[in-house]
N, C-alpha and C positions, 0 to 999 in steps of 0.2 A: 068431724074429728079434729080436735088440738094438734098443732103442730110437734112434732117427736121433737125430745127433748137432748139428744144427742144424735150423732152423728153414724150411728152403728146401724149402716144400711149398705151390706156390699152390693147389692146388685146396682143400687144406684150412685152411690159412689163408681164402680169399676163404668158405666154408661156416662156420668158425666167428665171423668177423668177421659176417656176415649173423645169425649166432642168437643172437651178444652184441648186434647192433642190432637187435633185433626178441623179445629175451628178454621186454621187459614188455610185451606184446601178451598178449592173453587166446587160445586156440587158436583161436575164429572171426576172429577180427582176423587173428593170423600166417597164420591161411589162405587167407584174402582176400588179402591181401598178396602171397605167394607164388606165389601165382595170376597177380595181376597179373606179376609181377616174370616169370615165366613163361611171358609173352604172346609177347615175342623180346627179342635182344639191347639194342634200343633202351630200351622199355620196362625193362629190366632197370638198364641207364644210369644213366635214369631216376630210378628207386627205390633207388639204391646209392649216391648220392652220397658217404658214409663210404668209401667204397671208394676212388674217384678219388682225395681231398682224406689220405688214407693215405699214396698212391699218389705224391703229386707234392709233399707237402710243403715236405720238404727236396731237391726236385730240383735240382742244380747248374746246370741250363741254365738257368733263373732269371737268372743272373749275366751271360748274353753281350747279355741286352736290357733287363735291368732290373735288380730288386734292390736298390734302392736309397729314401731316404725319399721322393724326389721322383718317383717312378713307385709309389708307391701312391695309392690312391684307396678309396672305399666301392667296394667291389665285391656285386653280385647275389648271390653266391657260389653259383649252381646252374645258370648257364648253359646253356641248350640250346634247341634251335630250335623246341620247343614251348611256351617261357615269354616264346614271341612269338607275340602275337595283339590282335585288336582288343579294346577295352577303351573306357569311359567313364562319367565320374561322374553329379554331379546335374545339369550344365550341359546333360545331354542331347548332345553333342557325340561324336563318334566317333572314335579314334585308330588308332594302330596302333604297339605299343612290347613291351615287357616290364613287366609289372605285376605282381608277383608279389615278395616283399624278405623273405620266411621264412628266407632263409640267408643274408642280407648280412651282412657285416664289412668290414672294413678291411684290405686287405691290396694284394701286385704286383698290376698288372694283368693280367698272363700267366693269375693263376689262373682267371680268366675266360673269356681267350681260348683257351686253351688247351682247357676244356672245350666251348664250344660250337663252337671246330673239330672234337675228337670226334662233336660228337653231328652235325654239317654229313654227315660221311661215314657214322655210324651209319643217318642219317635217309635222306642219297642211296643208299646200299644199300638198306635195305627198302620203303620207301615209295614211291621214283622208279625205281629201277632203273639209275643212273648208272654207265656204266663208271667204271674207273681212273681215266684221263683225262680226263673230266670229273669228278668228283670233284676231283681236283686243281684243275683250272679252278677250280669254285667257290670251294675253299679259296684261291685266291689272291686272287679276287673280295672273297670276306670279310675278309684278312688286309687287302689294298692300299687300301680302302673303310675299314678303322679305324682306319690310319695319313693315308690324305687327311684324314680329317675334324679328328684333332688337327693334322696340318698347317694346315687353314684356320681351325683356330683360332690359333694361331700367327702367321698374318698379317691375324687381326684379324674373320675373317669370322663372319656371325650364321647360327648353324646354326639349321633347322628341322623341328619336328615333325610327323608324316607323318598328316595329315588327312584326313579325306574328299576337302575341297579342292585339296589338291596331289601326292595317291593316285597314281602311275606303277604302268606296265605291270599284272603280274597282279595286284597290290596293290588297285587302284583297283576291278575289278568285286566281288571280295570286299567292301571297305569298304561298296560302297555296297550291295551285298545286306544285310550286317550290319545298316547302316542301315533299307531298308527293311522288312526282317523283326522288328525287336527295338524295342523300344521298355516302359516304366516299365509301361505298359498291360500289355501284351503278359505283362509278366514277373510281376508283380501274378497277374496271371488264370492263371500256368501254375501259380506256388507258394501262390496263396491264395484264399479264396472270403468273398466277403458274407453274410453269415446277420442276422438277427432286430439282432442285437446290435451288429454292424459288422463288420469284415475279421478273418479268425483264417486260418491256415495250410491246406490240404486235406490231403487224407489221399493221402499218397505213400509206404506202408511201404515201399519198400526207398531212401526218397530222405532220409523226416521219421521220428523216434519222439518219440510225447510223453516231458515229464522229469518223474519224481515229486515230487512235492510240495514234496519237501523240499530240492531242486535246483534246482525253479521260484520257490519264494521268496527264496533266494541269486543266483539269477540277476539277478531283476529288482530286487533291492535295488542289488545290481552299477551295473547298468544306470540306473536313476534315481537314485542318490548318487552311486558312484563317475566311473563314465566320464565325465559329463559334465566334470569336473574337468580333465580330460584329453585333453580337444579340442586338434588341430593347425589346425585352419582356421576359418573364419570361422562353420561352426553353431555355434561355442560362445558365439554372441550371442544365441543361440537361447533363449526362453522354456523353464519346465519342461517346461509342456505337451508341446513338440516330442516331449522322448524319452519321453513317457508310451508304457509297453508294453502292445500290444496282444493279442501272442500271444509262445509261446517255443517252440522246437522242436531236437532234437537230429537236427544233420547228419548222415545215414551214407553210408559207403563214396563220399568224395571224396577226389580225389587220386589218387599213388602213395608218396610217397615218406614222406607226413604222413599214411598211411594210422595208424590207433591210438589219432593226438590225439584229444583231446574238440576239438569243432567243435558250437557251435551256432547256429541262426539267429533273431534275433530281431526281431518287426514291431513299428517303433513309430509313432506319431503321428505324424509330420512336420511339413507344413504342414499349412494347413487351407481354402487354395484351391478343391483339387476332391477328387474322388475317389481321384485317381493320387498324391497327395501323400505314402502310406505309404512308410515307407521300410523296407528288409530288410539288418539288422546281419549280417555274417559275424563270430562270435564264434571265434578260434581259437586253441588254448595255443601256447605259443611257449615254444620247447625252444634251447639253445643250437646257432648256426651248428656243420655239421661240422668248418671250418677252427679252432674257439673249444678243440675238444676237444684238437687236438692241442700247444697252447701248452704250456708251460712253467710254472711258477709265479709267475714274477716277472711272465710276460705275463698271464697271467689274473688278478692283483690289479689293474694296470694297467687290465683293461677294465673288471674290475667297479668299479670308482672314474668310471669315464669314462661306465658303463653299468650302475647298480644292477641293474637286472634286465632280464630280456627284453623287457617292453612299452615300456622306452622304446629300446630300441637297434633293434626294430623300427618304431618311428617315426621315431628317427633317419634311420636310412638308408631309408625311403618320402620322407622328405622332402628330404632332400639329394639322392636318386638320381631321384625321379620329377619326367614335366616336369609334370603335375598332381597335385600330392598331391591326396587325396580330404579334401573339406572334415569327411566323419564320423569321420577316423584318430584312434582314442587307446586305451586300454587299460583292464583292470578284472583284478582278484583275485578266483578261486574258490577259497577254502581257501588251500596252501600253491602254486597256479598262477597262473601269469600267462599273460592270453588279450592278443589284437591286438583291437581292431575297428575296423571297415570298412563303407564300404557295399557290398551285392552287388551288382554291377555287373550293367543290362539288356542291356550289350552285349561282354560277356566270351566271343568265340568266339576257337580257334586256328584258325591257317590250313592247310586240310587238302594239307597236300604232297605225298600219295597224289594228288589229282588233276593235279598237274604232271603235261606232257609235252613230255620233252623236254630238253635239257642247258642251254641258252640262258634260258629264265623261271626253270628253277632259280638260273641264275648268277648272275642279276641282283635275284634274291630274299638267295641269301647278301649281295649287295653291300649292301642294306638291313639286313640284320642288323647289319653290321658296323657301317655308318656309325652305326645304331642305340644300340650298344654302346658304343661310342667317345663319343657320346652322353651316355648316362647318367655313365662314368665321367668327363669332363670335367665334369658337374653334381656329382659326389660328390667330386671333389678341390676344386671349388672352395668348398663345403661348411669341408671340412677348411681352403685357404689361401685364406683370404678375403682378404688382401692381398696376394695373389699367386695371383689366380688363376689364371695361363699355366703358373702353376709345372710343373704334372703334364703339360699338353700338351708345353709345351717339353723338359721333361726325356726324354720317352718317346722323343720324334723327334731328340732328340742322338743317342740310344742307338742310334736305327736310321738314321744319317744315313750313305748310302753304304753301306750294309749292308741296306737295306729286301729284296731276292732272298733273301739268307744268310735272315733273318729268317724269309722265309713256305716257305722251302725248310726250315726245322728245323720251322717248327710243324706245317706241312704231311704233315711225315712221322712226326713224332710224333705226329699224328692218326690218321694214317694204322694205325702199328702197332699204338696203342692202342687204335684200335676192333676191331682183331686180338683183342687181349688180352682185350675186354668180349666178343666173341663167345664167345671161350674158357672163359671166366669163367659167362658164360650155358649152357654148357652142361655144367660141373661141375654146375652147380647144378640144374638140367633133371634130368641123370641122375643127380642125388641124389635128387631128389623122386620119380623113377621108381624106383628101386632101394631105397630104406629111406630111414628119418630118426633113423639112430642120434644124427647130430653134432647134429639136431636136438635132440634130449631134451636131449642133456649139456647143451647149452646154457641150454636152461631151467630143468635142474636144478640149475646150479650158480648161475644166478639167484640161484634161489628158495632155494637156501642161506645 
């Protein structure tokens, strides 16, 4: 048979796009990965983000509600209803947001919305069990809740972030379980132990691997010159002593989608208060946002002028986007990488949506997502127009003024077929890994070419 004359082959397309994103993985890595990414559709989502952001680029429907300079914003850019969960820093305080900025950039806001209404219906599929119509419900839930929220900012009002203290419906017993269960203590005692000498890491081989020697003294030279330099919050008042490292340890198999990075965790000194005062650095490389790859030339001179490198454009947007930046955010060079860090949060759980029952606490859970979202991006545009902050609020709700229905009826169903599509998608790929992995090899072999 004659070679095909165009290019209009998804399943192979969506196979060799996954082996060119996962070419420099070592074969236990891609296999772990794969694995995951073959858990289901969702999970698949997930781990494919390159796929979506491929996928919806240059979509024209962009243009009938946005488009424009004043409906962008810092966007999350990986949206999905798992990159919503409790979370808190050093103040010990508990939230409940999206804390997670590995894909942020700058771009429409749709790109956002768009994806985490996929992932609304990928999730009410597997996890809850929501007909059709519910599903829809919620997507309107979520669509109508991101549109109130920039309305009330619009006339003025003070949005707020979702506390232990002001926690509604199913939100509120989660939070406070989070609470009661989690704590600095707590987290200390699960990833570390006191010996002779003072606090070092325990022994979790499929969680810690120690780093050789010659990894360990680049690291911590890192860590005690560099980073501190590069403090966003208020430790950077902090004595040497603070970041003195006490132990270093190499993360594995976290994540899905940042499955491959080097990730590591490192204890350092902290305060010197009590016991609980260590604190645990999430050290993690930082690769360019999906949406960065597909610019143009003229646009990628543009960021990297605006944004040298990855640790500061990951700080960027943690700080414009988050309503707490974390006062340990800053960054360090291993070699020719650039890592994030962070502190490891004691109280970093998702909210488990397999236990919903029911179409109703689901509904009312997407309605926090949104308003959530809506959230962040009105902090991220005012970021970008600081004398004019309404600017992005305003401009989004022209766009949807008398049109708000039109609006959640296109995204809605573009969710809707989309997560069609990732089903589909998920099961090329299923029954490629069941049947051979020839497209797999090419892939790696023309890598490594």
């Amino acid at each position: 048979m004659s070679q095909p004359l165009t290019r209009h082959n998804r399943p192979r397309q969506v196979l060799e796009a996954i082996a060119a994103a996962n070419a420099g993985l070592s074969d236990a890595q891609r296999k772990a990965k794969y694995t995951k990414l073959a858990e289901s559709p969702y999970r698949f989502f997930r781990g494919t983000n390159h796929l979506y952001w491929a996928d919806v680029w240059h979509d024209w429907r962009f243009a009938l509600y946005g488009g424009l300079p004043g409906t962008q914003t810092w966007l999350q850019g990986d949206a999905h209803a798992y990159n919503f969960g409790a979370y808190g820093h050093h103040d010990d305080s508990v939230r409940y947001g999206m804390d997670d900025f590995d894909d942020a950039l700058i771009g429409d806001y749709q790109y956002d919305v768009w994806r985490l209404a996929i992932s609304v219906v990928l999730d009410a599929r597997e996890n809850v069990g929501l007909t059709r119509k519910g599903i829809r419900k919620a997507l309107s839930s979520l669509l109508e809740s991101y549109h109130d929220e920039l309305a009330g900012h619009v006339r003025g009002e003070t949005p707020q972030a979702v506390t232990l203290e002001n926690a509604k419906g199913i939100l509120e017993p989660f939070m406070r379980t989070v609470a009661d269960t989690s704590s600095r203590a707590k987290m200390l005692e699960k990833w570390t132990r006191l010996e002779e000498n003072g606090r070092c890491f325990a022994e979790r081989p499929k969680k810690l691997a120690p780093l050789p020697q010659d990894q360990a003294i680049q690291l911590r030279q890192a860590i005690e010159q560099e980073y501190p330099k590069t403090l966003q919050g208020h430790a950077a008042g902090n004595e040497s002593a603070h970041f003195r490292v006490k132990d270093m340890a190499r993360r594995l198999d976290a994540g899905t989608g940042s499955l491959g990075l080097e990730r590591y965790y490192v204890l350092i000194e902290g305060g010197a208060e009590h016991v609980h005062d260590d604190v645990i650095l999430d050290i993690k490389e930082q690769t360019p946002p999906e949406g960065w790859r597909l610019m143009n030339r003229d646009e990628k001179r543009a960021w990297r002028r605006a944004f040298p490198h990855e640790g500061i454009r990951h700080a960027a947007a943690f700080c414009a986007i988050a309503e707490h930046p974390d006062i340990y955010l800053g960054w360090l060079h291993l070699g020719d990488k650039v890592f994030s860090v962070r502190e490891r949060s004691p109280y970093k759980v998702d909210f488990p949506t397999q236990r919903i029952e029911g179409a109703k606490p689901y509904r009312k859970l997407s309605k926090q997502w949104g308003r959530i979202l809506a959230r962040e991006h009105l902090r991220g545009a005012r970021a970008l127009n600081p004398d004019d902050p309404a600017r992005f609020a305003r401009s989004v709700c022209e766009r949807l003024d008398g049109r708000l229905d039109n609006f959640v009826n296109m995204v809605s169903t573009l969710a809707m077929s989309y997560a069609d599509c990732v089903t589909q998608d998920y099961r090329f790929f299923v029954d490629s890994e069941d049947t051979g992995d020839e497209w797999r090899r090419k892939g790696t072999s023309a890598d490594r070419g």
